[in-house]
PDB file of N, CA, C and O in Angstrom:
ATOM      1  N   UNK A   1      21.796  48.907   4.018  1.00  0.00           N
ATOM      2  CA  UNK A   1      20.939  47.805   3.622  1.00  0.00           C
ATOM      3  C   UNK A   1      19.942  47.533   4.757  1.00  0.00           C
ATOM      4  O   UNK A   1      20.165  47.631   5.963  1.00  0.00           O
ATOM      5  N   UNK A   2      19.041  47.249   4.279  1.00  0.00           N
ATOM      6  CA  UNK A   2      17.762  46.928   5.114  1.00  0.00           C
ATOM      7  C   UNK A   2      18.427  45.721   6.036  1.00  0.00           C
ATOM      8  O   UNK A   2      19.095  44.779   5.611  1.00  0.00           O
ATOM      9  N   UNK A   3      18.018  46.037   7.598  1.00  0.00           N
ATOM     10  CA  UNK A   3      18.241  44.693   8.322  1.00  0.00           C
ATOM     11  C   UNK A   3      17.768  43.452   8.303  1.00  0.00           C
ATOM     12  O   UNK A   3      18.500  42.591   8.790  1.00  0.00           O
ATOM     13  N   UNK A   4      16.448  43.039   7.748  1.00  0.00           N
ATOM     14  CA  UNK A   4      15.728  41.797   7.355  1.00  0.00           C
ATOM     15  C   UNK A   4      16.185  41.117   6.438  1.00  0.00           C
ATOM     16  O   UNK A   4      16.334  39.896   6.458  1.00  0.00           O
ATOM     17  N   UNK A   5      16.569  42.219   5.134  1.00  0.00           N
ATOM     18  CA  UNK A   5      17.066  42.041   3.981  1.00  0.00           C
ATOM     19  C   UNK A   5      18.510  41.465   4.376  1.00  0.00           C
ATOM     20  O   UNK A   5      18.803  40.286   4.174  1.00  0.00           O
ATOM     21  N   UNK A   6      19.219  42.214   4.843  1.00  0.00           N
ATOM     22  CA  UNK A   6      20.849  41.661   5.596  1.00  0.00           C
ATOM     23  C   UNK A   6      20.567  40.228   5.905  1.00  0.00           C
ATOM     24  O   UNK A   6      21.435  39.436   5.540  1.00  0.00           O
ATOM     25  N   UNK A   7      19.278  39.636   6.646  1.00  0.00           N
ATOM     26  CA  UNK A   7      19.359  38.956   7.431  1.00  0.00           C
ATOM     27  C   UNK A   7      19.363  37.472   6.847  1.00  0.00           C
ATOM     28  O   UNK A   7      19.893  36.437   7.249  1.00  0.00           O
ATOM     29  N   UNK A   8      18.390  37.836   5.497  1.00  0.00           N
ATOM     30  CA  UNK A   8      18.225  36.798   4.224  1.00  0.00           C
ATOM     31  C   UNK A   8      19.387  36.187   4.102  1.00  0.00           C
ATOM     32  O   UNK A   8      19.389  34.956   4.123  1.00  0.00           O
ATOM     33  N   UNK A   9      20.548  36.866   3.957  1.00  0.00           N
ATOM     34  CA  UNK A   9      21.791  36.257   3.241  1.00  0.00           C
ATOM     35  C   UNK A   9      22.562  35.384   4.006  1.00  0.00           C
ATOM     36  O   UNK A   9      23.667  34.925   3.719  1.00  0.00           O
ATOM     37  N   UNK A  10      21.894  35.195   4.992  1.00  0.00           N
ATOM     38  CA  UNK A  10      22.810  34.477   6.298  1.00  0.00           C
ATOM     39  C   UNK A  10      22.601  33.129   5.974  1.00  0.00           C
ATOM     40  O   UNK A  10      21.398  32.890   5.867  1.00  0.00           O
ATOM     41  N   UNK A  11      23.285  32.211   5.787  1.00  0.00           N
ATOM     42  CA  UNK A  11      23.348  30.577   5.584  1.00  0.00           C
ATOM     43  C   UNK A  11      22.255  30.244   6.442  1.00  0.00           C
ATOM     44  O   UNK A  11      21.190  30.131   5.834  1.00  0.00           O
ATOM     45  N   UNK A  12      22.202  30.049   7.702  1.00  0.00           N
ATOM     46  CA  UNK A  12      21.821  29.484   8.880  1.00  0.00           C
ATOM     47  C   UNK A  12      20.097  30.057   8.455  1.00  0.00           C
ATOM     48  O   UNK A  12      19.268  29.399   7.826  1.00  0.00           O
ATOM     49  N   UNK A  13      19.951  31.211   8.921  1.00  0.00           N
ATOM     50  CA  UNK A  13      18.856  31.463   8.286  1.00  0.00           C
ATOM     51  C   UNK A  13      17.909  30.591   6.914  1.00  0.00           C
ATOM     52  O   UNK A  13      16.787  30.095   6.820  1.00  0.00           O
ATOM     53  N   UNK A  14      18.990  30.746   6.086  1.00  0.00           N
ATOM     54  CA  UNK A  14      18.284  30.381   4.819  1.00  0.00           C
ATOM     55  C   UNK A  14      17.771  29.142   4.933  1.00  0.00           C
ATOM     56  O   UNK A  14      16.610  28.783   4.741  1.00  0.00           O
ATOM     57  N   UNK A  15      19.166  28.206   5.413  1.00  0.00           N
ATOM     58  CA  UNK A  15      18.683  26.818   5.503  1.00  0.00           C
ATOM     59  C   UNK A  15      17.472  26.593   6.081  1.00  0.00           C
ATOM     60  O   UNK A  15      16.538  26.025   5.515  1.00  0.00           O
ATOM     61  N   UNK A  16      17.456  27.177   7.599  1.00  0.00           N
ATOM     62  CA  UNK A  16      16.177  27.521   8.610  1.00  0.00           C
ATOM     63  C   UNK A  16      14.733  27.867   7.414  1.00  0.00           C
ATOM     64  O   UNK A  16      13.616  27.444   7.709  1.00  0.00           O
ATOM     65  N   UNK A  17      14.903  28.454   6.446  1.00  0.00           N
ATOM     66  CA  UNK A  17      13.709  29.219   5.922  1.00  0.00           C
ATOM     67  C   UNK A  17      13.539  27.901   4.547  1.00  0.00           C
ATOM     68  O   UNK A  17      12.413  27.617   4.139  1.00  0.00           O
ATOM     69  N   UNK A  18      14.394  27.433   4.153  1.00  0.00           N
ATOM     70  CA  UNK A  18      14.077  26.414   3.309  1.00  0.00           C
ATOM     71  C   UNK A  18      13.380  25.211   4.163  1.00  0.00           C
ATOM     72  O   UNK A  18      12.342  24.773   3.667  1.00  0.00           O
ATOM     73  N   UNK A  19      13.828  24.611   5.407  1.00  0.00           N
ATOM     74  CA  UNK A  19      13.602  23.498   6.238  1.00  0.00           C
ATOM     75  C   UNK A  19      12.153  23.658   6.661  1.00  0.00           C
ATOM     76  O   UNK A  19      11.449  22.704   6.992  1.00  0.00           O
ATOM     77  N   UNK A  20      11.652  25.234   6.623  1.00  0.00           N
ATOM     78  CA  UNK A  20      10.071  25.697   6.860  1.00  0.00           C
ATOM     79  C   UNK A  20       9.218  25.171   5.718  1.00  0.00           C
ATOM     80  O   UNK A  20       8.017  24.906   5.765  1.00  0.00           O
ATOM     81  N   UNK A  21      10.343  25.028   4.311  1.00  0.00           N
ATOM     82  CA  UNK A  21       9.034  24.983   3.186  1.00  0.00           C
ATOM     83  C   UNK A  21       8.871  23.801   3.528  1.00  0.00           C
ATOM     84  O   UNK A  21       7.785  23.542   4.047  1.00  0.00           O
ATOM     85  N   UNK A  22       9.868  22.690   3.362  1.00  0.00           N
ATOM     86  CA  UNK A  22       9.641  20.875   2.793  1.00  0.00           C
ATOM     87  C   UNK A  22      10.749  20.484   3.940  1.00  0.00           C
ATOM     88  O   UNK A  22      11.779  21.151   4.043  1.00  0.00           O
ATOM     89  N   UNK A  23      10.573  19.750   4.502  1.00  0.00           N
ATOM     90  CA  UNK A  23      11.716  18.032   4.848  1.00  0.00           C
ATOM     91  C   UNK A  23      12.556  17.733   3.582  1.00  0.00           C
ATOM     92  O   UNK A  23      12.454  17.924   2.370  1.00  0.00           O
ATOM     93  N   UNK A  24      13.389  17.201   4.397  1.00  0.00           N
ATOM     94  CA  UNK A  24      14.958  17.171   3.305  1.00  0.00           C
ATOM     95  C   UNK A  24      14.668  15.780   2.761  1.00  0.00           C
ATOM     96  O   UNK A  24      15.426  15.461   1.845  1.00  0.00           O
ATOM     97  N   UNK A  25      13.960  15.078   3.025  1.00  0.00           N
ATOM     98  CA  UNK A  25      13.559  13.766   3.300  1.00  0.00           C
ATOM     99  C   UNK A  25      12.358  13.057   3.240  1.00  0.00           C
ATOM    100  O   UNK A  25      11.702  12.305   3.960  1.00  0.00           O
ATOM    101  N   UNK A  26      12.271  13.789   1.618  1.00  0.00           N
ATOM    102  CA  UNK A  26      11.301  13.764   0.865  1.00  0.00           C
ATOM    103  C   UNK A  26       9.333  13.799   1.318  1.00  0.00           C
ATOM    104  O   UNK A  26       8.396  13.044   1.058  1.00  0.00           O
ATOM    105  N   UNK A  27       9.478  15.145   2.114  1.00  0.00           N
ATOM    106  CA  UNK A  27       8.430  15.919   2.672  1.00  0.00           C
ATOM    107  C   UNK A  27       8.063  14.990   4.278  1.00  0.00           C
ATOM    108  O   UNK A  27       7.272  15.372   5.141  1.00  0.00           O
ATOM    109  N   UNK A  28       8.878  13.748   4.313  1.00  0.00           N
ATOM    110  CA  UNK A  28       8.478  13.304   5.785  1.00  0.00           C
ATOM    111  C   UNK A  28       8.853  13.490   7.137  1.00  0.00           C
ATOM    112  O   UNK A  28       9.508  12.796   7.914  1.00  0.00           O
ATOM    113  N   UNK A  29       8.373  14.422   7.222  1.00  0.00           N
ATOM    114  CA  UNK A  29       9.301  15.090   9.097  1.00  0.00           C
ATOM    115  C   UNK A  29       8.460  14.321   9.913  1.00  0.00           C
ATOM    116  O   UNK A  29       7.312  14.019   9.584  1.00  0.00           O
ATOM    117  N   UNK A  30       9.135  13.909  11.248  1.00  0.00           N
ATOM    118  CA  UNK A  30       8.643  13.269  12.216  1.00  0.00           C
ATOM    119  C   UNK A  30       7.823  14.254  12.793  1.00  0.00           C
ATOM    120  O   UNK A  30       7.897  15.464  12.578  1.00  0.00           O
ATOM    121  N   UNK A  31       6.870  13.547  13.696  1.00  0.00           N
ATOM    122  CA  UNK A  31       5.825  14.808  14.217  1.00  0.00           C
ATOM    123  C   UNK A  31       6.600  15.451  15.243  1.00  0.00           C
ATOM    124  O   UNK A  31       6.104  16.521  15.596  1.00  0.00           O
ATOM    125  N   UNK A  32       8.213  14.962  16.133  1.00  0.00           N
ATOM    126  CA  UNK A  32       8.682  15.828  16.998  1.00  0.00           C
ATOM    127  C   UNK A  32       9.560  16.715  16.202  1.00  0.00           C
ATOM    128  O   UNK A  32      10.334  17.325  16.939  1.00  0.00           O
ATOM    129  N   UNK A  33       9.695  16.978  15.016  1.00  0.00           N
ATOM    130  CA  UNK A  33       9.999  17.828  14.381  1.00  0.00           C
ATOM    131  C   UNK A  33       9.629  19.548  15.043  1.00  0.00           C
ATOM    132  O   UNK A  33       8.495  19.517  15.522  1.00  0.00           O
ATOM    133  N   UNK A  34      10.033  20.447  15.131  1.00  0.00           N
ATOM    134  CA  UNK A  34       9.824  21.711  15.132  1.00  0.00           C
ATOM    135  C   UNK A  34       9.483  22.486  14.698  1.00  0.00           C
ATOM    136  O   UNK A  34       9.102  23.508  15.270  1.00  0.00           O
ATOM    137  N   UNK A  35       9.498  22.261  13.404  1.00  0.00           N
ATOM    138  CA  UNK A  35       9.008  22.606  11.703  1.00  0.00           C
ATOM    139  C   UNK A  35       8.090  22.169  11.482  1.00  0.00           C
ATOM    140  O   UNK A  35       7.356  22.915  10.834  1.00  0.00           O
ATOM    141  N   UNK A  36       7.505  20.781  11.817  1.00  0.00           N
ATOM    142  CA  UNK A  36       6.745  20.552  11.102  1.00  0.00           C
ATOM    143  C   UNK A  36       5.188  21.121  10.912  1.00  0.00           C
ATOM    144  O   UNK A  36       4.552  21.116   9.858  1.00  0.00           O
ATOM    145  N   UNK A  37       4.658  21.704  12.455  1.00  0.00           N
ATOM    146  CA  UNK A  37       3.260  22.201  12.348  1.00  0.00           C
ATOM    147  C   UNK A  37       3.646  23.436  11.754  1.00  0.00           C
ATOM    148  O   UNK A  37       2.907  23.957  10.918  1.00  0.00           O
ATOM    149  N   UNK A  38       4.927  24.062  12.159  1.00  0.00           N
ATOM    150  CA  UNK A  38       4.996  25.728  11.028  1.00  0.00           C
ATOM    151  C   UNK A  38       5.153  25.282   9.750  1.00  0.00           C
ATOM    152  O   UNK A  38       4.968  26.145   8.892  1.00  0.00           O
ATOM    153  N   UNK A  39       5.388  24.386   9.435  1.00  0.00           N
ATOM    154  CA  UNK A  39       5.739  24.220   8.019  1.00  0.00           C
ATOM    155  C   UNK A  39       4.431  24.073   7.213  1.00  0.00           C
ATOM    156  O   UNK A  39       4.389  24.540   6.075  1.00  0.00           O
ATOM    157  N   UNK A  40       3.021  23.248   7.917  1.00  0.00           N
ATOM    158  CA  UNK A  40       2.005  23.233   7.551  1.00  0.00           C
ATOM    159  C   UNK A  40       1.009  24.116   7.569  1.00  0.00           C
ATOM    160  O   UNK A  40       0.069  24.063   6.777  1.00  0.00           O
ATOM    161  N   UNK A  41       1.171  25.236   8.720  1.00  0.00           N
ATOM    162  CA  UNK A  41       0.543  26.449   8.987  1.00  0.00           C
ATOM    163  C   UNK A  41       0.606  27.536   8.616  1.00  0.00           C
ATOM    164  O   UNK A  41      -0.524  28.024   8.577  1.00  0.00           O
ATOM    165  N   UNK A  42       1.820  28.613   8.121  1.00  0.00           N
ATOM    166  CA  UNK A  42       2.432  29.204   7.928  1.00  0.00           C
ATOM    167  C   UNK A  42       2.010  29.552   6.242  1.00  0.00           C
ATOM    168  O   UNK A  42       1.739  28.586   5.529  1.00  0.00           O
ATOM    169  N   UNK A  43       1.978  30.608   5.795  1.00  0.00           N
ATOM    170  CA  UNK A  43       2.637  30.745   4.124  1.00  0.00           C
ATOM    171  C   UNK A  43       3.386  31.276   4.030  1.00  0.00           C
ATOM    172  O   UNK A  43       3.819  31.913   4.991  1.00  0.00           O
ATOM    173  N   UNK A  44       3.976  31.314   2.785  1.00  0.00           N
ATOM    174  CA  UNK A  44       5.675  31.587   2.175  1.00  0.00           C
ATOM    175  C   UNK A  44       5.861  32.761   2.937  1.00  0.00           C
ATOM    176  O   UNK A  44       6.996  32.839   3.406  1.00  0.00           O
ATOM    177  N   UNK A  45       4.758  34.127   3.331  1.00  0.00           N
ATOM    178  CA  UNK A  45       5.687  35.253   3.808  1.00  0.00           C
ATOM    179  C   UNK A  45       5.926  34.968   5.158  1.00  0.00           C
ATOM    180  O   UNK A  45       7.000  35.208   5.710  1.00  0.00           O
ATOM    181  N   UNK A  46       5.017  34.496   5.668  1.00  0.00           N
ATOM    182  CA  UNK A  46       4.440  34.209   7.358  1.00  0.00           C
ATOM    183  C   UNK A  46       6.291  32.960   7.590  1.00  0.00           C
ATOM    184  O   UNK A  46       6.778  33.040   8.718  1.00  0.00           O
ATOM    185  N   UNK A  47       6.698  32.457   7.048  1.00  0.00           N
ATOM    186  CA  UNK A  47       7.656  31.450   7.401  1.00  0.00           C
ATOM    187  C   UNK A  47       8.574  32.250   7.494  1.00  0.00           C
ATOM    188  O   UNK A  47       9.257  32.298   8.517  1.00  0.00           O
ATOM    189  N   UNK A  48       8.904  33.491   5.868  1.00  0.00           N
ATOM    190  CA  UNK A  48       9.949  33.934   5.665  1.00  0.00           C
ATOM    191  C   UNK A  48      10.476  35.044   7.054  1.00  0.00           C
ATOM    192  O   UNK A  48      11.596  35.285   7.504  1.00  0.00           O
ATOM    193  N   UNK A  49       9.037  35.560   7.454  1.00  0.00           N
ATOM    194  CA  UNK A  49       9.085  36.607   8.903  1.00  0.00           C
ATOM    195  C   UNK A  49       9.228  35.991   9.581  1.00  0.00           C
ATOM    196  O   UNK A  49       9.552  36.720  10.519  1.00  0.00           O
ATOM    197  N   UNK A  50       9.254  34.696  10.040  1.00  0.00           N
ATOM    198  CA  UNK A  50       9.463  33.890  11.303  1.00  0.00           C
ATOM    199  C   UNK A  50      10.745  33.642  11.627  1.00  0.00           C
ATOM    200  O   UNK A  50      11.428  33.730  12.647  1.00  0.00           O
ATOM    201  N   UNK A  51      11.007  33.102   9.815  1.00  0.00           N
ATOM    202  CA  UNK A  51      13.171  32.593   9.953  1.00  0.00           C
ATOM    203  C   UNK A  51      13.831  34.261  10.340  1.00  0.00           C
ATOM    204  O   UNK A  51      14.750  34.476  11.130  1.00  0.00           O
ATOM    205  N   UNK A  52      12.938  35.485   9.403  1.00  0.00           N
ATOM    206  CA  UNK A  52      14.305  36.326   9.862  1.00  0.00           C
ATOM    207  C   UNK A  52      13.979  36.992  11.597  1.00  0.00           C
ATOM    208  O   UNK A  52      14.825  37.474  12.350  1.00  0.00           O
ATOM    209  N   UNK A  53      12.866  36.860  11.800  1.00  0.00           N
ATOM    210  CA  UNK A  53      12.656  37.038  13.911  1.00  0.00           C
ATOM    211  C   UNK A  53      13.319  36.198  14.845  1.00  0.00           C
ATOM    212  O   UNK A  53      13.517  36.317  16.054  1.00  0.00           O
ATOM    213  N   UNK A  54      13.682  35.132  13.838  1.00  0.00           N
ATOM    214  CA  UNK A  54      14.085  33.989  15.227  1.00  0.00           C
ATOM    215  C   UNK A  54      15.521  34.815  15.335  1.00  0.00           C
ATOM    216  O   UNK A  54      15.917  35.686  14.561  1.00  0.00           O
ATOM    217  N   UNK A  55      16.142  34.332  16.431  1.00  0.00           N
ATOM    218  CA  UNK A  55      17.518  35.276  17.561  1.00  0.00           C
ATOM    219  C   UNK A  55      18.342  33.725  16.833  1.00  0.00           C
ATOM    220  O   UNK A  55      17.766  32.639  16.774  1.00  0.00           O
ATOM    221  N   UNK A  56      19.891  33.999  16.298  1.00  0.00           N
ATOM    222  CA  UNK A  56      20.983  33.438  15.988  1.00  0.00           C
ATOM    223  C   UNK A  56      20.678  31.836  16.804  1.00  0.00           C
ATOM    224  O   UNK A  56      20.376  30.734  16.346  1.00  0.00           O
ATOM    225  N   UNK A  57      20.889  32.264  18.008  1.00  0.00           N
ATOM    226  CA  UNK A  57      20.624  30.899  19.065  1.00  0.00           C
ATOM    227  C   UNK A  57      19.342  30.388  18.964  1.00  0.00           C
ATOM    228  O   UNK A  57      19.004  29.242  19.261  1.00  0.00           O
ATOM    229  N   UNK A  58      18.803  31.066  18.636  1.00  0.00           N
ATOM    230  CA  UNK A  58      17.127  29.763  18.434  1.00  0.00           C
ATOM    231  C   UNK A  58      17.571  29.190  17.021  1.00  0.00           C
ATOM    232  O   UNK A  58      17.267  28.064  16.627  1.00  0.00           O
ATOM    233  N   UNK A  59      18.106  29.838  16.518  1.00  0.00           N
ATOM    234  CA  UNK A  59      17.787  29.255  14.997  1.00  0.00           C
ATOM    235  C   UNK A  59      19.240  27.931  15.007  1.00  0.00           C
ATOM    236  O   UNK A  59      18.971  26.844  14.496  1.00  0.00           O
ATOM    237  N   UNK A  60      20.286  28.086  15.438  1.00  0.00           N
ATOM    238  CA  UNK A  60      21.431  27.061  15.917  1.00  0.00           C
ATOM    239  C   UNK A  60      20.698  25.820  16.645  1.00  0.00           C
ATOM    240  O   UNK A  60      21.079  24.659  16.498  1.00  0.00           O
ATOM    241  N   UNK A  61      19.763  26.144  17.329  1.00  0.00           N
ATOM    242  CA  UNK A  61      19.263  25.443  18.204  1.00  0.00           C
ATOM    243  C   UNK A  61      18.106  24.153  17.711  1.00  0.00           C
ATOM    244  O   UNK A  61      17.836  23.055  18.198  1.00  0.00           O
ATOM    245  N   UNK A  62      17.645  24.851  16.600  1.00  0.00           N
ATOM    246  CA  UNK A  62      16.907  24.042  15.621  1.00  0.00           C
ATOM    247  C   UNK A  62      17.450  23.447  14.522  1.00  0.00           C
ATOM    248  O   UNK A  62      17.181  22.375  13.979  1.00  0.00           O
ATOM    249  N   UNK A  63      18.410  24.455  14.222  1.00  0.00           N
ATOM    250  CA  UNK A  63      19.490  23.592  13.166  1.00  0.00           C
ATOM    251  C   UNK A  63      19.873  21.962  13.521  1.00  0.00           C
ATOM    252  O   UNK A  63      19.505  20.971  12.889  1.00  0.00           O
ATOM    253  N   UNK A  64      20.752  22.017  14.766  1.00  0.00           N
ATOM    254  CA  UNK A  64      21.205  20.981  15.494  1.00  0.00           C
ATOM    255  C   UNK A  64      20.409  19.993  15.441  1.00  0.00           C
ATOM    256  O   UNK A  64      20.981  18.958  15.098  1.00  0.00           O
ATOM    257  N   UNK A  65      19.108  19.869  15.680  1.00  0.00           N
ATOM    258  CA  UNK A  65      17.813  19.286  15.860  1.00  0.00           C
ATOM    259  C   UNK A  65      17.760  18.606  14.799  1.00  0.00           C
ATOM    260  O   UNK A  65      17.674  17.378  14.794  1.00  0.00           O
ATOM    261  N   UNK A  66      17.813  19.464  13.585  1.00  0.00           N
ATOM    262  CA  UNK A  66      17.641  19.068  11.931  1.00  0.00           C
ATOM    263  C   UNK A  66      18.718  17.791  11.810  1.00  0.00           C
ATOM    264  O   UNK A  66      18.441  16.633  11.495  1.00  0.00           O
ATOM    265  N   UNK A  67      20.337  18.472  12.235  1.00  0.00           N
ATOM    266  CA  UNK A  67      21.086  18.034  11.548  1.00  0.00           C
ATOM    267  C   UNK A  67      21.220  16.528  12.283  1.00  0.00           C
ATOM    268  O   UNK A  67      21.466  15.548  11.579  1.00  0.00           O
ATOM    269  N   UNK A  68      21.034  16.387  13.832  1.00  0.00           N
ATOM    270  CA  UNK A  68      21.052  14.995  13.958  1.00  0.00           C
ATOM    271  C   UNK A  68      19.886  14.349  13.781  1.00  0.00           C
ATOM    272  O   UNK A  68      20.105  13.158  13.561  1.00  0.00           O
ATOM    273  N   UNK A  69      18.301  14.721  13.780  1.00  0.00           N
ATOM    274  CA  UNK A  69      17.672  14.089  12.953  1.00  0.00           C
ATOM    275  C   UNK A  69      18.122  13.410  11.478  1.00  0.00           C
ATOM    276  O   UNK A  69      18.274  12.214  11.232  1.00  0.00           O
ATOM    277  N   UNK A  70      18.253  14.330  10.762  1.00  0.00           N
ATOM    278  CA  UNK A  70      18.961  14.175   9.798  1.00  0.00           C
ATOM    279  C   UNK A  70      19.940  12.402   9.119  1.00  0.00           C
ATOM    280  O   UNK A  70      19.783  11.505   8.292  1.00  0.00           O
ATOM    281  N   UNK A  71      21.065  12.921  10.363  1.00  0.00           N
ATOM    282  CA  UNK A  71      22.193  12.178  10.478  1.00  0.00           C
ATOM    283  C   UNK A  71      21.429  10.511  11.081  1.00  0.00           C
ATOM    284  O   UNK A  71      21.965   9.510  10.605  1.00  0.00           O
ATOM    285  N   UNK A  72      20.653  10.361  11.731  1.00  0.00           N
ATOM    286  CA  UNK A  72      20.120   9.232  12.175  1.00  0.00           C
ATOM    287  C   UNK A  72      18.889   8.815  10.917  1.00  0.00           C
ATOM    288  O   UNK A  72      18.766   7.671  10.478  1.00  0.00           O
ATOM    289  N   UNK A  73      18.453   9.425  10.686  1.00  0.00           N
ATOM    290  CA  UNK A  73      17.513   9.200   9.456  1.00  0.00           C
ATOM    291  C   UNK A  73      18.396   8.408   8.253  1.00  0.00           C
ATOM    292  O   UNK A  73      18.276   7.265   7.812  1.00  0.00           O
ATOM    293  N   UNK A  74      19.072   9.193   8.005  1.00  0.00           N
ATOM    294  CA  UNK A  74      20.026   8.909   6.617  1.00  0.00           C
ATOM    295  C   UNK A  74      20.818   7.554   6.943  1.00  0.00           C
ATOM    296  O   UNK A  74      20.971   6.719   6.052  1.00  0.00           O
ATOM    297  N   UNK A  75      21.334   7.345   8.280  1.00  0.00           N
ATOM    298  CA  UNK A  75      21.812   6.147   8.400  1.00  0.00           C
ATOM    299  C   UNK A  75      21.302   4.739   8.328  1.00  0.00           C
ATOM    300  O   UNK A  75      21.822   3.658   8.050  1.00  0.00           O
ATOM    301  N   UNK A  76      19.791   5.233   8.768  1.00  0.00           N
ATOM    302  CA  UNK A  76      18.422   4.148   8.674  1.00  0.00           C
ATOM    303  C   UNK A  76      18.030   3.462   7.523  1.00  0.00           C
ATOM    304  O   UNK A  76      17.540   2.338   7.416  1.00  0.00           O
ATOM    305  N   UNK A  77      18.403   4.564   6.406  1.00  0.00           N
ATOM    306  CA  UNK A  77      18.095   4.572   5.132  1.00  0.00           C
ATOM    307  C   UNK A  77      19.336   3.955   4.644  1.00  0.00           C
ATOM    308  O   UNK A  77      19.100   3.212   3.691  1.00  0.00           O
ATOM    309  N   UNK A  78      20.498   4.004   4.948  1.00  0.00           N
ATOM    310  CA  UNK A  78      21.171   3.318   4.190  1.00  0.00           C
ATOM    311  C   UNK A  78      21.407   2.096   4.745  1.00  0.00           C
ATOM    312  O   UNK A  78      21.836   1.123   4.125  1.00  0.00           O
ATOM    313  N   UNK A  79      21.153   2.128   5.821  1.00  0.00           N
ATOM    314  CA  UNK A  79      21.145   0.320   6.625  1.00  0.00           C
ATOM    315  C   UNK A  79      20.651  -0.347   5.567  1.00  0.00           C
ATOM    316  O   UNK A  79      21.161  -0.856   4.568  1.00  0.00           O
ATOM    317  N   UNK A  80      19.359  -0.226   6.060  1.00  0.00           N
ATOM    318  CA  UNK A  80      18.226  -0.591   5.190  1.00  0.00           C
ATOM    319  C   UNK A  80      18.068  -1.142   3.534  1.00  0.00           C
ATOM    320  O   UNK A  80      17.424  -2.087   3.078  1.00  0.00           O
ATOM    321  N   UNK A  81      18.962  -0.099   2.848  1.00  0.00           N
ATOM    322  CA  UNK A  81      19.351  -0.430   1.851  1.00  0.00           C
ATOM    323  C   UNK A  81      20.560  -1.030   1.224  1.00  0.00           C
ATOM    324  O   UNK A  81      20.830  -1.118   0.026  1.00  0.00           O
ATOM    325  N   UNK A  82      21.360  -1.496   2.452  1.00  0.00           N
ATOM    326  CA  UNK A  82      22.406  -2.684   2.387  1.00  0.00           C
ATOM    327  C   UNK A  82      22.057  -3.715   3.316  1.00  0.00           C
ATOM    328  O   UNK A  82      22.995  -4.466   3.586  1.00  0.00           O
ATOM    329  N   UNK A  83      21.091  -3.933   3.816  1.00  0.00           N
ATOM    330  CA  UNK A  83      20.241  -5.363   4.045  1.00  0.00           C
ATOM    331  C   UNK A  83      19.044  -6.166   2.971  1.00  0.00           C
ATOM    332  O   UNK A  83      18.645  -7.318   2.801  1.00  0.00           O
ATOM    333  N   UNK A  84      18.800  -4.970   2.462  1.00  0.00           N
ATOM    334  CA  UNK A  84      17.615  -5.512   1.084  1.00  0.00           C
ATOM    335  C   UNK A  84      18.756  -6.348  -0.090  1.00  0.00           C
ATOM    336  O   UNK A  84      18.320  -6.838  -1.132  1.00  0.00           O
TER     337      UNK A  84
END
């Protein structure tokens, strides 16, 4: 099997290559986001060659980034919506 192709099927990756198209969080990434100027620059193939070039540890490394963004975002949001 093709190695790029191999490389598609990898979770971490994928997530990485979906997080390039849109924000989980309904298209609003903060501007210290990592994604966000590739996400605006980039087209669908130009992202898809980027997620499968990045090295295991860069891409963990941005994950992390995502996921406690993420995790602090979502908590904001639900504050928020048990004070209203």
């Amino acid at each position: 099997m093709d190695e790029t192709l191999e490389k598609s099927f990898d979770r971490s990756r994928s997530l990485l290559f979906g997080l390039l198209q849109s924000c989980l969080l309904e298209g609003n990434a903060l501007e210290n986001c990592p994604l966000s100027q590739l996400r605006n620059s980039l087209s669908f193939n130009e992202k898809y060659h980027y997620a499968m070039g990045l090295s295991k540890d860069e891409i963990d490394k941005i994950l992390e980034q995502h996921e406690e963004c993420f995790k602090k975002r979502i908590i904001i949001s639900v504050l928020k919506q048990e004070s209203s």
